[in-house]
MIZA-910479 format. One line per field, with one value per atom (N, C-alpha, C): residue number from 1; residue in three letters; x, y, z. Coordinates in Angstrom, 1 decimal. Each point is the difference from the previous one (the first is absolute). Layout:
! MIZA-910479
k c(NUM  ...)
r c(Ala  ...)
px c(X  ...)
py c(Y  ...)
pz c(Z  ...)
***
This chain:
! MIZA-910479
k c(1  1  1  2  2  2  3  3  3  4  4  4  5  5  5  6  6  6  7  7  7  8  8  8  9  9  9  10  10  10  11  11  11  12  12  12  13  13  13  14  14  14  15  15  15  16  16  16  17  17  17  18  18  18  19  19  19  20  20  20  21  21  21  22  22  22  23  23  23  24  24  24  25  25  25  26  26  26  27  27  27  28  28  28  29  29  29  30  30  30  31  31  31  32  32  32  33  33  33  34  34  34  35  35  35  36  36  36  37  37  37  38  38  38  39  39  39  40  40  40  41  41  41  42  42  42  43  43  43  44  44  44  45  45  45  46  46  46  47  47  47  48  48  48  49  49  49  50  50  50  51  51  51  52  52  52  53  53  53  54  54  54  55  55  55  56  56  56  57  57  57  58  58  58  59  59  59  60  60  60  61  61  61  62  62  62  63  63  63  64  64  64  65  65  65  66  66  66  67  67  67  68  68  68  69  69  69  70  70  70)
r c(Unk  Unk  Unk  Unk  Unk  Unk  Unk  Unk  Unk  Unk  Unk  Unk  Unk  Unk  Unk  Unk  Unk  Unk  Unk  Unk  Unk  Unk  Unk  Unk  Unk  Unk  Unk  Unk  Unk  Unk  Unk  Unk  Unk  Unk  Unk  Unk  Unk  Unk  Unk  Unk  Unk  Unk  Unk  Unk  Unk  Unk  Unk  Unk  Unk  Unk  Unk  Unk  Unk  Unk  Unk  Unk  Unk  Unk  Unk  Unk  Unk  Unk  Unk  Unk  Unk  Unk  Unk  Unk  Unk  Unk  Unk  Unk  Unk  Unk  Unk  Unk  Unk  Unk  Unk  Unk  Unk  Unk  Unk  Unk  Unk  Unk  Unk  Unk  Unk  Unk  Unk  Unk  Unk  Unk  Unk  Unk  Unk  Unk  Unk  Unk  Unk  Unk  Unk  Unk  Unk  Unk  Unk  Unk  Unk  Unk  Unk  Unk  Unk  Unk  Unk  Unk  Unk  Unk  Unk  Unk  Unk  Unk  Unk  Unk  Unk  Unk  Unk  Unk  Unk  Unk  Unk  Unk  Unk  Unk  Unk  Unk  Unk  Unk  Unk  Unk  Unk  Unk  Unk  Unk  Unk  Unk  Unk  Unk  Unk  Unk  Unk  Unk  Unk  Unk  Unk  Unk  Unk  Unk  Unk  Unk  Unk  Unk  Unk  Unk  Unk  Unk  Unk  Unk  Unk  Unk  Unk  Unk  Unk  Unk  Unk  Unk  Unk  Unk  Unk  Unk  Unk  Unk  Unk  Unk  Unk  Unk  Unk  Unk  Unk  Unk  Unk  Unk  Unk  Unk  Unk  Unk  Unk  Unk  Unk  Unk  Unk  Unk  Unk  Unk  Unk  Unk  Unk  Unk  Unk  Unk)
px c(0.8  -0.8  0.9  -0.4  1.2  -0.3  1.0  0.3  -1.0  -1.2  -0.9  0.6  0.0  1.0  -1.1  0.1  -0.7  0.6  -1.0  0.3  -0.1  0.7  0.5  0.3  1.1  0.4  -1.1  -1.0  -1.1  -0.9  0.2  -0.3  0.7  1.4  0.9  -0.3  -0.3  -0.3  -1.6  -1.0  -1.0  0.7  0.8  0.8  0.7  0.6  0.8  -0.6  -0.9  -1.1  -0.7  -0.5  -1.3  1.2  0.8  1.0  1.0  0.5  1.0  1.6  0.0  1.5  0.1  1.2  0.3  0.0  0.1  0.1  1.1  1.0  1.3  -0.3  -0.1  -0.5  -0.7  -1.5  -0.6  0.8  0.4  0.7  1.6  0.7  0.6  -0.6  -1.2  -0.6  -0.4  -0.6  -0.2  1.3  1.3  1.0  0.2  0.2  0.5  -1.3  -1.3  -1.0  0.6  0.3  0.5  1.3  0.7  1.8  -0.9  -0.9  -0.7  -0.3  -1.1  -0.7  0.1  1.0  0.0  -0.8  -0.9  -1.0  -1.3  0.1  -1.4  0.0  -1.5  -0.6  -0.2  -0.5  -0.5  -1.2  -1.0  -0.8  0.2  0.8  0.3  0.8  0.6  0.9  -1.5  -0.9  -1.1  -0.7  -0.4  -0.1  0.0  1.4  0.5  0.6  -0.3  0.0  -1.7  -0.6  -1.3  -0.3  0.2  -0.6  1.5  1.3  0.4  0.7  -0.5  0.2  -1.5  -1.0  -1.7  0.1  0.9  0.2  -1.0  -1.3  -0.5  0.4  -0.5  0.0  0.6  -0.3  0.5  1.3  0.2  1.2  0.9  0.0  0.6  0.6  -0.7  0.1  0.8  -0.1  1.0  1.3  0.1  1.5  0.7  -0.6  0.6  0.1  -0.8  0.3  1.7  -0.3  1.2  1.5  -0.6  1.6  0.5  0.6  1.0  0.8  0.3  0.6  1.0  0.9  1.4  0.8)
py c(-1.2  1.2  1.2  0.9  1.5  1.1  0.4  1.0  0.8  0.9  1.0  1.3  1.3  1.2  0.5  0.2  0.9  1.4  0.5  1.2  1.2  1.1  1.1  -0.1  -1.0  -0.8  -0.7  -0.1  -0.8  0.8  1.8  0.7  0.8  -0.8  0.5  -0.2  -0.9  -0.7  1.0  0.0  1.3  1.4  0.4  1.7  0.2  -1.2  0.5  -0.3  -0.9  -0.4  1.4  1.3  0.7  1.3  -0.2  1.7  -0.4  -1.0  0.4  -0.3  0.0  0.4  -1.3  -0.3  -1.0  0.4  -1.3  0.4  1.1  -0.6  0.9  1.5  0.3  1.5  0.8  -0.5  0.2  0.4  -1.2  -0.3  1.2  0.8  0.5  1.5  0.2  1.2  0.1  -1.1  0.0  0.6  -0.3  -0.1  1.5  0.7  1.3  1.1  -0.5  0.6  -0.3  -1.0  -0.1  1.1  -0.1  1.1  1.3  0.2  1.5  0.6  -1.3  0.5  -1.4  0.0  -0.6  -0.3  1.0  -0.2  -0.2  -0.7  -0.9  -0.9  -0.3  -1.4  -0.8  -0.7  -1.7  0.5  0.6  0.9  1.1  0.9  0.6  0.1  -1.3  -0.7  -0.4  -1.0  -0.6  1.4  1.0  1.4  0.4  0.1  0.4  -0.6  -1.7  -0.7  0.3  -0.2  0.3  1.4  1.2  1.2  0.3  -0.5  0.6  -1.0  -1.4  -1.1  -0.5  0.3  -0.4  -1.5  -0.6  -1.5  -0.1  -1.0  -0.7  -0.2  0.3  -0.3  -1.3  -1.3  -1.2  0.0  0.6  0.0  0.9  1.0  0.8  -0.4  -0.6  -0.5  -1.1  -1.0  -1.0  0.2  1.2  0.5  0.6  0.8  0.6  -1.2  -0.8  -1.0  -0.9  -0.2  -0.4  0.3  1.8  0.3  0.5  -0.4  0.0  1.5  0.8  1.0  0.0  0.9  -0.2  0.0)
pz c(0.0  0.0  0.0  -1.2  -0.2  1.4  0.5  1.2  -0.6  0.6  -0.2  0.5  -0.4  0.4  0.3  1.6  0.7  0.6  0.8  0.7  -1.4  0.0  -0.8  -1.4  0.0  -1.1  -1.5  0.8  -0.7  -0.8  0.0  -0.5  -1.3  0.1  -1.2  -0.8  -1.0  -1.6  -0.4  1.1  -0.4  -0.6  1.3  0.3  -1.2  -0.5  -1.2  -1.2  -0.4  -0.9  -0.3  1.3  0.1  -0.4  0.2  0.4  -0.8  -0.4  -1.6  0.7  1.2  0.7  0.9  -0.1  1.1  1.2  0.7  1.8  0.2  -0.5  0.3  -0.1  -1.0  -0.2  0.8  0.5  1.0  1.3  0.1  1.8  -0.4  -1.4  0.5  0.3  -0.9  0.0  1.5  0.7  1.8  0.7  -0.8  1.7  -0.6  -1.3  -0.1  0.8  0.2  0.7  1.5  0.4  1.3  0.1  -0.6  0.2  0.1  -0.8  -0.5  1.3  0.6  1.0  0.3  1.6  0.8  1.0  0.4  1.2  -1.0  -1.0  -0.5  0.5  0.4  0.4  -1.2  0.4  -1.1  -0.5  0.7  -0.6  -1.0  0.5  -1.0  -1.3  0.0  -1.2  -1.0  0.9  -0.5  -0.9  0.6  -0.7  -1.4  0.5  -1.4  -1.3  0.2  -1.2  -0.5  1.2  -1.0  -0.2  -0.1  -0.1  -1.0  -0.3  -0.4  -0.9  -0.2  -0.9  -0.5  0.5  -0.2  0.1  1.0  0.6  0.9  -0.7  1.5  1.2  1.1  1.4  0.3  -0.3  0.2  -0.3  -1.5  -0.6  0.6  0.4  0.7  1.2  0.6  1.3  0.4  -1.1  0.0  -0.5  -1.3  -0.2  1.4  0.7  1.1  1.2  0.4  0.7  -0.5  -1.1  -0.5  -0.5  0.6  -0.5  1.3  0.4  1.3  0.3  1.0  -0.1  0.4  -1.0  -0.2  1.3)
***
């Protein structure tokens, strides 16, 4: 039986299917928002992929879960 990819992860093959961009891209456009503005929350990363990427909420949410800070 094949390993099933849960958590965060299990949202990539949609995120990059729906938005054109691989994970990578995303997750580096996250950490240069993190250097930018360090006292952002997970919320407000979640934010501004959607209001300033028009990235669904789910999808948003699991890129920033999954990108770790530097």
């Amino acid at each position: 039986m094949p390993d099933t990819v849960k958590g965060p992860a299990s949202y990539f093959p949609a995120i990059e299917a729906k938005y054109g961009q691989p994970v990578a891209h995303w997750q580096q456009l996250l950490r240069e928002q993190r250097t930018l503005h360090p006292e952002a929350r997970h919320s407000d990363l979640v934010a501004w992929l959607k209001s300033e990427h028009g990235m669904g909420h789910g999808h948003a949410t699991a890129l920033v879960a999954a990108t770790p800070a530097a």
